[in-house]
mmCIF file as Biopython writes it, N, C-alpha, C and O atoms, coordinates in Angstrom:
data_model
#
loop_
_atom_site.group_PDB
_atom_site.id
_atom_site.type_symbol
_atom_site.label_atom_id
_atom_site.label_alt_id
_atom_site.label_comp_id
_atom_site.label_asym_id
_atom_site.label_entity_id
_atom_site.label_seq_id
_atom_site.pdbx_PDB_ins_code
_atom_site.Cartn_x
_atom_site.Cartn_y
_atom_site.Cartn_z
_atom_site.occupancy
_atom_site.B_iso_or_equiv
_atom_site.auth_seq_id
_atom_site.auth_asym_id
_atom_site.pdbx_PDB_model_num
ATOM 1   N N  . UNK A ? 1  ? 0.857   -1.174 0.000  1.0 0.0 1  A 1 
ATOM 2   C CA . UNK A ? 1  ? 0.000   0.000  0.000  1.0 0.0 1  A 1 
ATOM 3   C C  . UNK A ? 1  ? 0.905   1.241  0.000  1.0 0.0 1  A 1 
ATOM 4   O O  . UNK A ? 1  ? 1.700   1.414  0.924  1.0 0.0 1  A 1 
ATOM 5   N N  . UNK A ? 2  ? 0.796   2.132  -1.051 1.0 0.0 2  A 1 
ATOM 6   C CA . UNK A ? 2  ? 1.171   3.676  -0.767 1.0 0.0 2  A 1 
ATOM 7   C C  . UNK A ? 2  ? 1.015   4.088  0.388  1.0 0.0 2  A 1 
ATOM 8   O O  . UNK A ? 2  ? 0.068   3.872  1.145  1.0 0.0 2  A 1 
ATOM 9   N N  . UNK A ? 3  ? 2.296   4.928  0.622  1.0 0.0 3  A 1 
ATOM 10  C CA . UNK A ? 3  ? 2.343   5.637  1.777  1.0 0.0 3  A 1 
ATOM 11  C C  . UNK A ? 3  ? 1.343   6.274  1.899  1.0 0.0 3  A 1 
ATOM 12  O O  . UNK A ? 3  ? 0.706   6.103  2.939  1.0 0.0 3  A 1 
ATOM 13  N N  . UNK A ? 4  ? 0.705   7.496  0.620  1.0 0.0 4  A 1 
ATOM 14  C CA . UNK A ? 4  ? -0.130  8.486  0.376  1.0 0.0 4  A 1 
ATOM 15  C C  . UNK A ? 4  ? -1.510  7.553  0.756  1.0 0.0 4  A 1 
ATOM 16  O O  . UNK A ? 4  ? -2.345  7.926  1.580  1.0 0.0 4  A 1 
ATOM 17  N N  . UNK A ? 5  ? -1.563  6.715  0.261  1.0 0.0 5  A 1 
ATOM 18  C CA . UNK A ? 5  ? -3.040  5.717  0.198  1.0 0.0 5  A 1 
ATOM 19  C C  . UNK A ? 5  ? -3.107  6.023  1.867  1.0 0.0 5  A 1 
ATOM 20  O O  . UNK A ? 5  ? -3.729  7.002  2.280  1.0 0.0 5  A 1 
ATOM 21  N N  . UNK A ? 6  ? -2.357  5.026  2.853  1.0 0.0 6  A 1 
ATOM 22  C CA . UNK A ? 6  ? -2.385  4.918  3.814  1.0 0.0 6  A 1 
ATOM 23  C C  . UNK A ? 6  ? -2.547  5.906  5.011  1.0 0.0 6  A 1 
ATOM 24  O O  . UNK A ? 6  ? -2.942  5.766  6.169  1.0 0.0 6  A 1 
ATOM 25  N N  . UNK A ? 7  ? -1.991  7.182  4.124  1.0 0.0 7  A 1 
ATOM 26  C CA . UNK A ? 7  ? -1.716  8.547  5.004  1.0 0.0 7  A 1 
ATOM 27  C C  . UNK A ? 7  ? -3.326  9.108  5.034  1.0 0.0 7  A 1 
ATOM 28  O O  . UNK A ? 7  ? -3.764  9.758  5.983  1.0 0.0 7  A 1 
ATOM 29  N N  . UNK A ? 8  ? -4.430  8.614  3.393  1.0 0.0 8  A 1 
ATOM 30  C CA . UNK A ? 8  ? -5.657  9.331  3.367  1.0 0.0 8  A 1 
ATOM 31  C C  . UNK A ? 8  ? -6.235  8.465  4.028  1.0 0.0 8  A 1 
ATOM 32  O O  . UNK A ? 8  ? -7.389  8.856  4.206  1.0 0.0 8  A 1 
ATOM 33  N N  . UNK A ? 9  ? -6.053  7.400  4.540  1.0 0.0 9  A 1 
ATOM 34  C CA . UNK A ? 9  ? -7.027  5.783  5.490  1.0 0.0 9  A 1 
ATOM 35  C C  . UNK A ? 9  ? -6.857  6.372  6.475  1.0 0.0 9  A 1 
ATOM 36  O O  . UNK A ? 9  ? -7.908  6.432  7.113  1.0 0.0 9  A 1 
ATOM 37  N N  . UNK A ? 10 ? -5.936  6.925  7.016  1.0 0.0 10 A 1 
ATOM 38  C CA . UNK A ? 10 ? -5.601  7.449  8.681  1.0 0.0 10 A 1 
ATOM 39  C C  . UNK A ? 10 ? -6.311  8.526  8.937  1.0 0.0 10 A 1 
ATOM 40  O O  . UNK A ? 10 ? -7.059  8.712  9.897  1.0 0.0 10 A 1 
ATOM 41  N N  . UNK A ? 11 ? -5.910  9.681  7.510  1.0 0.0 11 A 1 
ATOM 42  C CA . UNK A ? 11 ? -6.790  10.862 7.968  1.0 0.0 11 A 1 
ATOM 43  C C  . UNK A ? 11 ? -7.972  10.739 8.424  1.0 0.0 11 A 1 
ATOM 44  O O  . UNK A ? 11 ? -8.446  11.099 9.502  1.0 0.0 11 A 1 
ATOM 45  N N  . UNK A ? 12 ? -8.595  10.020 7.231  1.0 0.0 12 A 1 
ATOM 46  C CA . UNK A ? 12 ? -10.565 9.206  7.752  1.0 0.0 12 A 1 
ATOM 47  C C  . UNK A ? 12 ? -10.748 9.447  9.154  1.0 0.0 12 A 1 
ATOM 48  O O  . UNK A ? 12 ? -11.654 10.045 9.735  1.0 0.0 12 A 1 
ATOM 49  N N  . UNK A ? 13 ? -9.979  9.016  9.483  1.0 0.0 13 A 1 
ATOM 50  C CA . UNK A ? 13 ? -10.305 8.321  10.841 1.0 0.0 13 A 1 
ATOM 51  C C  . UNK A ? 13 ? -9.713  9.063  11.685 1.0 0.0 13 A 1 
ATOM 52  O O  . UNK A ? 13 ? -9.543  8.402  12.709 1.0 0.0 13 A 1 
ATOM 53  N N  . UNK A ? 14 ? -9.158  10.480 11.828 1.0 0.0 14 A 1 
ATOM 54  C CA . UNK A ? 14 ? -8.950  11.655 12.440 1.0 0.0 14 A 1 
ATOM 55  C C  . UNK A ? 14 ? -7.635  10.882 12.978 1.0 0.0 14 A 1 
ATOM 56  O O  . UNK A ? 14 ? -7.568  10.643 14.184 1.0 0.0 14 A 1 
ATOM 57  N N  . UNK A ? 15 ? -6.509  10.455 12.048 1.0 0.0 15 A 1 
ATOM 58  C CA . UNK A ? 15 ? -5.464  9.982  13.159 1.0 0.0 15 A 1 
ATOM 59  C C  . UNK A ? 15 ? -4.497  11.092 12.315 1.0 0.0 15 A 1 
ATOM 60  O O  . UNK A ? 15 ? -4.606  11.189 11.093 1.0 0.0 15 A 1 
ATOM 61  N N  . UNK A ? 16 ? -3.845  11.658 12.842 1.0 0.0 16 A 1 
ATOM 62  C CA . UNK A ? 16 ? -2.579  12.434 11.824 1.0 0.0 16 A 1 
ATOM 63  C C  . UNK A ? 16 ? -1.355  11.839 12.096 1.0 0.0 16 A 1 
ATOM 64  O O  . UNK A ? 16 ? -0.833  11.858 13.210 1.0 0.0 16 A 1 
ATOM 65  N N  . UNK A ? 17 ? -0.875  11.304 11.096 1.0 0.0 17 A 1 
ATOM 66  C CA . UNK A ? 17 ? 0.395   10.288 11.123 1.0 0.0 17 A 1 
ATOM 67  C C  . UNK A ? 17 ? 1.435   11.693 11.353 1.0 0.0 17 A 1 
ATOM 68  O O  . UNK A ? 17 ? 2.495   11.451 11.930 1.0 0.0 17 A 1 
ATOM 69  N N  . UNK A ? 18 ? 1.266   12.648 11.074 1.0 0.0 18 A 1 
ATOM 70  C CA . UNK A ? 18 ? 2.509   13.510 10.672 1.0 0.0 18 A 1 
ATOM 71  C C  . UNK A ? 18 ? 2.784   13.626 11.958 1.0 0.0 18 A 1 
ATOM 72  O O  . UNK A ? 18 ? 3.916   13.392 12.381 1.0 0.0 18 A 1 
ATOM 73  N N  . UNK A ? 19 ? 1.692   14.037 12.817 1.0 0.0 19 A 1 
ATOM 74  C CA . UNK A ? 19 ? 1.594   14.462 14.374 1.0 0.0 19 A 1 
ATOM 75  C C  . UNK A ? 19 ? 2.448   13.434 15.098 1.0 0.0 19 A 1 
ATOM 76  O O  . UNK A ? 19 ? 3.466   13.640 15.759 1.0 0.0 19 A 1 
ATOM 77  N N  . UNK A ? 20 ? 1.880   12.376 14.861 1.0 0.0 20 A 1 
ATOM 78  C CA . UNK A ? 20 ? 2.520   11.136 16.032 1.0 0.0 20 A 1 
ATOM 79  C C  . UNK A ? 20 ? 3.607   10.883 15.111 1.0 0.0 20 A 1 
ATOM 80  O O  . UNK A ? 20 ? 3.730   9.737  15.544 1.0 0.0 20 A 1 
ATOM 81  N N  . UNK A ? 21 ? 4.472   10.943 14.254 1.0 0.0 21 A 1 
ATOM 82  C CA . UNK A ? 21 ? 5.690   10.601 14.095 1.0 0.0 21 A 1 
ATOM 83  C C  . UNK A ? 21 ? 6.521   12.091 14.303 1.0 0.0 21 A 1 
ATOM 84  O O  . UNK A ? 21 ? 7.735   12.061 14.505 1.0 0.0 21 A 1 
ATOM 85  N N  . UNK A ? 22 ? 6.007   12.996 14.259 1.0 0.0 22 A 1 
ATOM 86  C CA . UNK A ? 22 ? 7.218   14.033 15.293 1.0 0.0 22 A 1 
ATOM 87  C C  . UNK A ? 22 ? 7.529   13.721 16.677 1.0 0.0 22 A 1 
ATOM 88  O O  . UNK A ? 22 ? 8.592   13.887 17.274 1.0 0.0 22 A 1 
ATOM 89  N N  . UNK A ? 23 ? 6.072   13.084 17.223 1.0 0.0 23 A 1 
ATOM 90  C CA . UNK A ? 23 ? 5.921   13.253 18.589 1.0 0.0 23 A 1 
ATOM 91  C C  . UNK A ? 23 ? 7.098   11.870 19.096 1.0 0.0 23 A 1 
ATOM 92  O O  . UNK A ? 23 ? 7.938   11.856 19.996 1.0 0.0 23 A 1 
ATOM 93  N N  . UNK A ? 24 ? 6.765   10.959 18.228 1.0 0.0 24 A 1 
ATOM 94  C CA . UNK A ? 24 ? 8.122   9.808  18.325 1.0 0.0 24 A 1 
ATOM 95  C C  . UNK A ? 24 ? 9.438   10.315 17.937 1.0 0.0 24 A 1 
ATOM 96  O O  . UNK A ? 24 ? 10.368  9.631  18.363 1.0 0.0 24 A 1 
ATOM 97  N N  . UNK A ? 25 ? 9.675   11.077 17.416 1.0 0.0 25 A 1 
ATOM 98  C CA . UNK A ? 25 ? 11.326  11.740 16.685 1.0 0.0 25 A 1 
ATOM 99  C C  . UNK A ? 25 ? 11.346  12.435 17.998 1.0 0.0 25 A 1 
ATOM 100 O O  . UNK A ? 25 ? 12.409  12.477 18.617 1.0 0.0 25 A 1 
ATOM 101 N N  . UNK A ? 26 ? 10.190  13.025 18.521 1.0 0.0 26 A 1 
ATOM 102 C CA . UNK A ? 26 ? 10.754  14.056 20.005 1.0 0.0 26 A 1 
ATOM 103 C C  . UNK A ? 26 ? 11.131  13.218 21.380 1.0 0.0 26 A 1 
ATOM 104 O O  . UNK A ? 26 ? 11.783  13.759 22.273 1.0 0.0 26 A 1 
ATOM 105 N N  . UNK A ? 27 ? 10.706  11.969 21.469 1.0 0.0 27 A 1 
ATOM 106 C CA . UNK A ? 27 ? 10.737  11.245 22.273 1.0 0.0 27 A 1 
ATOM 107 C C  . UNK A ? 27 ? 11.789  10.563 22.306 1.0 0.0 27 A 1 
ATOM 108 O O  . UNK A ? 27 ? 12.484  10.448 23.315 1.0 0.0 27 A 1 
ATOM 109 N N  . UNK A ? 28 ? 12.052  9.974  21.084 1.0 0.0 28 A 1 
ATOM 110 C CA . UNK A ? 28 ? 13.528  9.062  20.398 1.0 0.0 28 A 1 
ATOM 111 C C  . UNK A ? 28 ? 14.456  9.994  20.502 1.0 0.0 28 A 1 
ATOM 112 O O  . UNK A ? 28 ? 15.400  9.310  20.109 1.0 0.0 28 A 1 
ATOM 113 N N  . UNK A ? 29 ? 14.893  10.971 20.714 1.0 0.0 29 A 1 
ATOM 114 C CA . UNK A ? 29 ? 15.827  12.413 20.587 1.0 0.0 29 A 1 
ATOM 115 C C  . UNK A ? 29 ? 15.800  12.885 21.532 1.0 0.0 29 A 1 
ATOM 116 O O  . UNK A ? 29 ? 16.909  13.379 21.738 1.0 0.0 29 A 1 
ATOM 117 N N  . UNK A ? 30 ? 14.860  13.136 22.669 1.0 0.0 30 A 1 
ATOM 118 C CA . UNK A ? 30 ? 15.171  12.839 24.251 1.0 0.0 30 A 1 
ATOM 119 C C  . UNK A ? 30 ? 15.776  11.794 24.761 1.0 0.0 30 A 1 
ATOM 120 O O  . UNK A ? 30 ? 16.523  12.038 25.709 1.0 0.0 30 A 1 
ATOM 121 N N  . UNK A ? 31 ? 15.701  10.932 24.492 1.0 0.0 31 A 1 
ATOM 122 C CA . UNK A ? 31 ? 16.059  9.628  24.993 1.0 0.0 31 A 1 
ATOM 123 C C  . UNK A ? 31 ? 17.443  9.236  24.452 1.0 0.0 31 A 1 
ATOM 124 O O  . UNK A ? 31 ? 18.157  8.667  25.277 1.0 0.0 31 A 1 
ATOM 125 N N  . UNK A ? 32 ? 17.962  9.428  23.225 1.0 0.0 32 A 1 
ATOM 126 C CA . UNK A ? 32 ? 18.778  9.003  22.819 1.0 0.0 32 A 1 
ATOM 127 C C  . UNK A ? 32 ? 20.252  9.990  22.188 1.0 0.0 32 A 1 
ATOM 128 O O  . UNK A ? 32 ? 19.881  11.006 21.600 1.0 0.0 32 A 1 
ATOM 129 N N  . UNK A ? 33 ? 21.226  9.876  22.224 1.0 0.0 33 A 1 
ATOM 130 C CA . UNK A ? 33 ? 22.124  10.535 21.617 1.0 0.0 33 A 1 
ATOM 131 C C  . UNK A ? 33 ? 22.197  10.694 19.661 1.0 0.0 33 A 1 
ATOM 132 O O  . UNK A ? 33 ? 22.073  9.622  19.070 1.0 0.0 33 A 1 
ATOM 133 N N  . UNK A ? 34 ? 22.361  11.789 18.904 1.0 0.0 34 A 1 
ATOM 134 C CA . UNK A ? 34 ? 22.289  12.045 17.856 1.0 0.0 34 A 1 
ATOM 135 C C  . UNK A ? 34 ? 22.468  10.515 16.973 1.0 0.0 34 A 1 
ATOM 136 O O  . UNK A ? 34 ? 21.748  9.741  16.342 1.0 0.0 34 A 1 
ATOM 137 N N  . UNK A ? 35 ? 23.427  10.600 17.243 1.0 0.0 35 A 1 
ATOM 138 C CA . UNK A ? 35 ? 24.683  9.598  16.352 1.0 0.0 35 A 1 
ATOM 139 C C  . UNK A ? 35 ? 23.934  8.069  16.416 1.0 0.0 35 A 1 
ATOM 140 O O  . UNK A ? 35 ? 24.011  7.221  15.527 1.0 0.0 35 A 1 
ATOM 141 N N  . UNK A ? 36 ? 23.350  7.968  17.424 1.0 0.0 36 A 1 
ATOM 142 C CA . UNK A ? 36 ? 22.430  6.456  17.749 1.0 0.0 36 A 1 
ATOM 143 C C  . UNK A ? 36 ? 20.697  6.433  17.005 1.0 0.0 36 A 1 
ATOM 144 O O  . UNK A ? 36 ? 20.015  5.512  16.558 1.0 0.0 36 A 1 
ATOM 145 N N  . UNK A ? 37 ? 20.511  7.584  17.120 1.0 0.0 37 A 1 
ATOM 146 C CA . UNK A ? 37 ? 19.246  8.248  16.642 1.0 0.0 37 A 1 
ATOM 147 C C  . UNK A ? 37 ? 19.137  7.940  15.021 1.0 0.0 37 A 1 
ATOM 148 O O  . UNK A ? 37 ? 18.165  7.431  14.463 1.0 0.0 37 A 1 
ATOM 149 N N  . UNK A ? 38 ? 20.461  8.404  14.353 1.0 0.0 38 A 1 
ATOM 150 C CA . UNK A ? 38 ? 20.354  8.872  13.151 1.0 0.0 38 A 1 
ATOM 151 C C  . UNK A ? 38 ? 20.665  7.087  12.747 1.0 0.0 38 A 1 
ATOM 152 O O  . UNK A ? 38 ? 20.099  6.577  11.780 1.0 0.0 38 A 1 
ATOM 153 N N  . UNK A ? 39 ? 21.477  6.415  13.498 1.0 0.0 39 A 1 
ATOM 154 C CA . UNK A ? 39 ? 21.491  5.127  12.504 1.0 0.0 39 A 1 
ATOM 155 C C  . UNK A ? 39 ? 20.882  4.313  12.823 1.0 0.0 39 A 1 
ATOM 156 O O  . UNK A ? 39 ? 21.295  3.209  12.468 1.0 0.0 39 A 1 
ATOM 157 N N  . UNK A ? 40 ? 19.533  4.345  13.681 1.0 0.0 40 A 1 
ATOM 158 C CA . UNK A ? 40 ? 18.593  3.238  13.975 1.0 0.0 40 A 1 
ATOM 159 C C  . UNK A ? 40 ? 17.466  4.017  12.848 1.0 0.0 40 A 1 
ATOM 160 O O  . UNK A ? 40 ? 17.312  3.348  11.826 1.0 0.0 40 A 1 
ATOM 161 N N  . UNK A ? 41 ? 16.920  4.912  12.880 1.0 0.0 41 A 1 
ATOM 162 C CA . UNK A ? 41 ? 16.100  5.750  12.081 1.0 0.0 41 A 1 
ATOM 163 C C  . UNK A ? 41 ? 16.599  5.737  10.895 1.0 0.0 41 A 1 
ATOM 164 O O  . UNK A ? 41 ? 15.709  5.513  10.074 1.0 0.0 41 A 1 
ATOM 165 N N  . UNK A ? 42 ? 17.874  5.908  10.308 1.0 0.0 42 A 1 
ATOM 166 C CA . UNK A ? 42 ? 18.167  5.750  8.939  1.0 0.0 42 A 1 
ATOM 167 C C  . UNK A ? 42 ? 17.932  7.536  8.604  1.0 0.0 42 A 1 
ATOM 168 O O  . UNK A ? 42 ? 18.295  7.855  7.472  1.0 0.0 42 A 1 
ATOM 169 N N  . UNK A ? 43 ? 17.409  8.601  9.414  1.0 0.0 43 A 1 
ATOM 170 C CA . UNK A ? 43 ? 17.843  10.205 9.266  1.0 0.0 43 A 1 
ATOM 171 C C  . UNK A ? 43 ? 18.885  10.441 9.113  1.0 0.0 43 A 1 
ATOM 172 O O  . UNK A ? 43 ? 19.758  9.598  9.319  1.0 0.0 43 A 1 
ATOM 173 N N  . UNK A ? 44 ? 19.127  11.562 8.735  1.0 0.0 44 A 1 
ATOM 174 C CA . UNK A ? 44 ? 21.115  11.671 8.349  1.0 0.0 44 A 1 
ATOM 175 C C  . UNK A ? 44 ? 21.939  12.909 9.952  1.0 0.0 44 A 1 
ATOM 176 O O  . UNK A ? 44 ? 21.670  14.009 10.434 1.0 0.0 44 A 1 
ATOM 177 N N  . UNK A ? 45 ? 22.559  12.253 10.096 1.0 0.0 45 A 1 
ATOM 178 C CA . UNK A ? 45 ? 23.260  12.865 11.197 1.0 0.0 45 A 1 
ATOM 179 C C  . UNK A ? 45 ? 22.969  14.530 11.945 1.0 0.0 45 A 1 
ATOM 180 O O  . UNK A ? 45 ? 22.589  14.879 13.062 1.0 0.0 45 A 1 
ATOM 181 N N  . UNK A ? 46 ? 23.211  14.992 11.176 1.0 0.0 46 A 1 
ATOM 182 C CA . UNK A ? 46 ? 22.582  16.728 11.291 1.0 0.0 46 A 1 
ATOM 183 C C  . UNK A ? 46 ? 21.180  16.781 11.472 1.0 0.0 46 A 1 
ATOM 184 O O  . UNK A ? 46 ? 20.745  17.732 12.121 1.0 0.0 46 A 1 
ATOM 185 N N  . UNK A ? 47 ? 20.457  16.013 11.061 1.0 0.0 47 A 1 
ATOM 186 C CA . UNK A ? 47 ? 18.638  16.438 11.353 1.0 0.0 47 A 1 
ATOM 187 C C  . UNK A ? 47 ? 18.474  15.442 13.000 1.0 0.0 47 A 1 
ATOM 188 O O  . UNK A ? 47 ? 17.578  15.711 13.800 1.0 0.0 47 A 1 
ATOM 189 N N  . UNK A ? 48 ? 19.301  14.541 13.202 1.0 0.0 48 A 1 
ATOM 190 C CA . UNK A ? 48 ? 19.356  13.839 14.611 1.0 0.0 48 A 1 
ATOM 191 C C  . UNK A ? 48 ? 19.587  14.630 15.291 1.0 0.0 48 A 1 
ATOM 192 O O  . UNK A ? 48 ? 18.995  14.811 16.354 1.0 0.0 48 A 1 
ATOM 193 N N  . UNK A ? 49 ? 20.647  15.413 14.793 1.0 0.0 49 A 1 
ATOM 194 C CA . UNK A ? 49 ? 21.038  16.433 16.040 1.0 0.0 49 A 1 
ATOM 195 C C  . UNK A ? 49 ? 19.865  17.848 15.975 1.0 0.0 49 A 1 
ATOM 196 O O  . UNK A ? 49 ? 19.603  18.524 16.971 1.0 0.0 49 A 1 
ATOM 197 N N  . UNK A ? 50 ? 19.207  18.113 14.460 1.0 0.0 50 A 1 
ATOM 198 C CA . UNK A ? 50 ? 18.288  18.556 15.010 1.0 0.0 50 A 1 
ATOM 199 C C  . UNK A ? 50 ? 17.137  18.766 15.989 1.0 0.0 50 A 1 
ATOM 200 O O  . UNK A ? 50 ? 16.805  19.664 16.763 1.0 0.0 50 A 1 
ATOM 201 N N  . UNK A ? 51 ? 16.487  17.120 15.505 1.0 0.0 51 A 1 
ATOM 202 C CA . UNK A ? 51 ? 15.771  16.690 16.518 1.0 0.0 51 A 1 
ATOM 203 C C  . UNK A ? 51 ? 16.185  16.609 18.172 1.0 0.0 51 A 1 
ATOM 204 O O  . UNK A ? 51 ? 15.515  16.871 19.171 1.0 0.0 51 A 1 
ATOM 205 N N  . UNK A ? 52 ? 17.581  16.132 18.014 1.0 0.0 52 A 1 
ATOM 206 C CA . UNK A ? 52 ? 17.836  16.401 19.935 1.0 0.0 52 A 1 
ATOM 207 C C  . UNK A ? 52 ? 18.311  17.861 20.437 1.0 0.0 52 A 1 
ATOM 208 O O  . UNK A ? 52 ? 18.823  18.064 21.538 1.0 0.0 52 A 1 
ATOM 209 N N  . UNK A ? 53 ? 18.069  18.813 19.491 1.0 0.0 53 A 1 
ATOM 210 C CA . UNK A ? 53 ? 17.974  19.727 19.958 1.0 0.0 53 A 1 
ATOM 211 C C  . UNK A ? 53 ? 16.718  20.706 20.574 1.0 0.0 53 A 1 
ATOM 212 O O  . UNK A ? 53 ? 16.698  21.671 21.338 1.0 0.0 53 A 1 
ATOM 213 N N  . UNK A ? 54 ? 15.685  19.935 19.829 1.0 0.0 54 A 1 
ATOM 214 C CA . UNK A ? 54 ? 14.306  20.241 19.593 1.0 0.0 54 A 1 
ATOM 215 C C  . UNK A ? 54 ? 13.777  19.837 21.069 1.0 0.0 54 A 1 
ATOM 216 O O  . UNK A ? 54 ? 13.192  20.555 21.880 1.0 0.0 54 A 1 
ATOM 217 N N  . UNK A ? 55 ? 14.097  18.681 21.163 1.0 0.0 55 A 1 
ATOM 218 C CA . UNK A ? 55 ? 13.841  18.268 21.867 1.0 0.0 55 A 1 
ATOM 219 C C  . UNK A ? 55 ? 14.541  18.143 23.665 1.0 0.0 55 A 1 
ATOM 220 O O  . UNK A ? 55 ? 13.891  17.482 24.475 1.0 0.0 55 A 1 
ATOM 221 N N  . UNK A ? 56 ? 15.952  18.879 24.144 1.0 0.0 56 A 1 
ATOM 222 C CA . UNK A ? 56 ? 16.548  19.445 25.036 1.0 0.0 56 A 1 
ATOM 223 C C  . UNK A ? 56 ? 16.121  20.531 25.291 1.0 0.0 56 A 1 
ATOM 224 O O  . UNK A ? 56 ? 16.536  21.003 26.349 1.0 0.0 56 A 1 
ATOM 225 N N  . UNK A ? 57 ? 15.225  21.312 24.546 1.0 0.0 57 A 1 
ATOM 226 C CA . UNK A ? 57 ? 14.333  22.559 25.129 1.0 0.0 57 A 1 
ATOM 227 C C  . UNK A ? 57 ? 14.299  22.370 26.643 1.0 0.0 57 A 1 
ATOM 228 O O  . UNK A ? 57 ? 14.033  21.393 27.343 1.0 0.0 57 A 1 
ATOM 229 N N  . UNK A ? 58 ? 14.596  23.420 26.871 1.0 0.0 58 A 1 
ATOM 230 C CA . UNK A ? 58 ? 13.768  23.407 28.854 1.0 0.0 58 A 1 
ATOM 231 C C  . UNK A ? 58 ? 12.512  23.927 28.884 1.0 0.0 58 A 1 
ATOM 232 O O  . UNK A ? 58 ? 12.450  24.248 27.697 1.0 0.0 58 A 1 
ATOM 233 N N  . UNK A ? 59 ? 11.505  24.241 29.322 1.0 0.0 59 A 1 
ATOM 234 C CA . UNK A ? 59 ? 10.445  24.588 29.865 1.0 0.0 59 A 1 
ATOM 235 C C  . UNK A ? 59 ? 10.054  26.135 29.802 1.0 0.0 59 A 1 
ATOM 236 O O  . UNK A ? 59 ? 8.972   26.653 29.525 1.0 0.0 59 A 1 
ATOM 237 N N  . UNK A ? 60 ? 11.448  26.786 30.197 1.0 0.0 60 A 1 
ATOM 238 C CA . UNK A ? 60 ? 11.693  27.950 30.442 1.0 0.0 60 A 1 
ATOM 239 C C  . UNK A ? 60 ? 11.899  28.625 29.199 1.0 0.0 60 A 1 
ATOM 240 O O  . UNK A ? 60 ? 11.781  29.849 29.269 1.0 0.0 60 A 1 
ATOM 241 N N  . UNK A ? 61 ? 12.204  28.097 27.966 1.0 0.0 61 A 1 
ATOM 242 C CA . UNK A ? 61 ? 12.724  28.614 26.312 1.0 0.0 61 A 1 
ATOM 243 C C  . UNK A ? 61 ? 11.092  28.190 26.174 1.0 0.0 61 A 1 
ATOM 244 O O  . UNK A ? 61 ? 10.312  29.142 26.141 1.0 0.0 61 A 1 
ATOM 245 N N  . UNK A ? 62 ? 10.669  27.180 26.114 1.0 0.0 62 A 1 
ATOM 246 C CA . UNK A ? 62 ? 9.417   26.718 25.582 1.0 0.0 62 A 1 
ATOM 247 C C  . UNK A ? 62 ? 8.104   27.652 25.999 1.0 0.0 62 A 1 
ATOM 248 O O  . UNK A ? 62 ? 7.221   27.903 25.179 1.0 0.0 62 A 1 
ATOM 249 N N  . UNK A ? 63 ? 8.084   28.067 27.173 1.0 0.0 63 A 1 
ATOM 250 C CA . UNK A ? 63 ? 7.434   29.238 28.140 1.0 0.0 63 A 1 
ATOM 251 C C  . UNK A ? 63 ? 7.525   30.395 27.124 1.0 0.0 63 A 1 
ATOM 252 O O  . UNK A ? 63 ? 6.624   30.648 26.324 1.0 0.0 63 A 1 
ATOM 253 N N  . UNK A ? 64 ? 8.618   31.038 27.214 1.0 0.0 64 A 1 
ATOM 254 C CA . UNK A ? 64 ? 9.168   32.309 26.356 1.0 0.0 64 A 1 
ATOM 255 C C  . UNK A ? 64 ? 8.534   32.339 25.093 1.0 0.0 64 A 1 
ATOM 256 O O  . UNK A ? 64 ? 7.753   33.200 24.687 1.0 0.0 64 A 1 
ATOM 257 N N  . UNK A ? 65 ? 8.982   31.208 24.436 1.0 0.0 65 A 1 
ATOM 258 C CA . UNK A ? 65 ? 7.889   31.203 22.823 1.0 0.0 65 A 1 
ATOM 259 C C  . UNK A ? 65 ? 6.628   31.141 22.916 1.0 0.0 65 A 1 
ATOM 260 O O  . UNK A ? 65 ? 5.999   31.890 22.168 1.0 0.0 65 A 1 
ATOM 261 N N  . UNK A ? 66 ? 5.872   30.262 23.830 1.0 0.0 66 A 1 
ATOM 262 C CA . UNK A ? 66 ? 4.932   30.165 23.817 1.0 0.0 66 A 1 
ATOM 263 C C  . UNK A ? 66 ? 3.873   31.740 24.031 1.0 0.0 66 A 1 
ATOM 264 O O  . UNK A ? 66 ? 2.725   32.039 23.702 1.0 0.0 66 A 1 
ATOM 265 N N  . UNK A ? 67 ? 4.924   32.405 24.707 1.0 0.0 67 A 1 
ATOM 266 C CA . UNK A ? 67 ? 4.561   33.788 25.175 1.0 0.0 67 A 1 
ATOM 267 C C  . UNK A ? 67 ? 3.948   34.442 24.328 1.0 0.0 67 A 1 
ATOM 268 O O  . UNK A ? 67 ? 2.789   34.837 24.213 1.0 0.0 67 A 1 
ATOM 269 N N  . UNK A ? 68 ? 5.424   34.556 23.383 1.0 0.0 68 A 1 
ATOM 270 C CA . UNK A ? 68 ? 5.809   35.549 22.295 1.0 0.0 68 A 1 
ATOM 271 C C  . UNK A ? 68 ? 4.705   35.090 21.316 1.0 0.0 68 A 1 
ATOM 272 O O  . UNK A ? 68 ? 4.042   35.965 20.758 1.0 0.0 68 A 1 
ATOM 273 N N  . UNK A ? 69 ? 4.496   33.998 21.106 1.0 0.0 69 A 1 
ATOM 274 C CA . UNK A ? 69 ? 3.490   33.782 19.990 1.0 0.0 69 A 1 
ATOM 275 C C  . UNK A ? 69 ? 2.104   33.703 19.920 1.0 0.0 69 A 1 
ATOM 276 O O  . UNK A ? 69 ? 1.350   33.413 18.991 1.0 0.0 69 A 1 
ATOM 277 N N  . UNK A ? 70 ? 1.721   34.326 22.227 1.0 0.0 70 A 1 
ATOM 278 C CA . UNK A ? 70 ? -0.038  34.333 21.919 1.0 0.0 70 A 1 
ATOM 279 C C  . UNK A ? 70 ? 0.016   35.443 22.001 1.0 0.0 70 A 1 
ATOM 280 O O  . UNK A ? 70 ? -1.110  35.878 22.239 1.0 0.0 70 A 1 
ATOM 281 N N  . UNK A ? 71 ? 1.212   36.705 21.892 1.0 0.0 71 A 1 
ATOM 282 C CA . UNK A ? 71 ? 0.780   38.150 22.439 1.0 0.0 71 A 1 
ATOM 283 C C  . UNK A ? 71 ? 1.115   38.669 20.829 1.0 0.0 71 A 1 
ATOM 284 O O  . UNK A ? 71 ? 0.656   39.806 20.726 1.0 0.0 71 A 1 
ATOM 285 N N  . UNK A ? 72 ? 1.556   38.368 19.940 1.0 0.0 72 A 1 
ATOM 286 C CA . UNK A ? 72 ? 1.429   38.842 18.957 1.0 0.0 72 A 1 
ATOM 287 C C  . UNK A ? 72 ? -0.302  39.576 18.175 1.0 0.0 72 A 1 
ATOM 288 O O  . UNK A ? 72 ? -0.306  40.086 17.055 1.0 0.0 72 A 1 
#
């Protein structure tokens, strides 16, 4: 089955694949170091380290944006 096929079967059914596979890249990238990340996932080295950067946020950076982006 197409990815695309499979991606419009999910939508149906209110699931958003896009959603829950960031939410696993944010979880896998907390948990894990770049370099381990990128060769179990098959991502290329630099977007691992993206993701564990994304994801080392503190609370306190995450707060701040969150700020900045309902007072606009």
């Amino acid at each position: 089955m197409p990815v695309s096929t499979l991606q419009r079967r999910l939508n149906a059914y209110g699931i958003r694949a896009n959603l829950s596979r960031a939410t696993a890249c944010l979880n896998l990238a907390h948990d894990l170091p770049p370099a381990v990340l990128a060769s179990i996932t098959g991502i290329h080295v630099i977007t691992a380290e993206q993701w564990h950067q994304r994801a080392a946020l503190d609370w306190s950076a995450y707060l701040a944006a969150r700020h900045k982006a309902t007072t606009r």
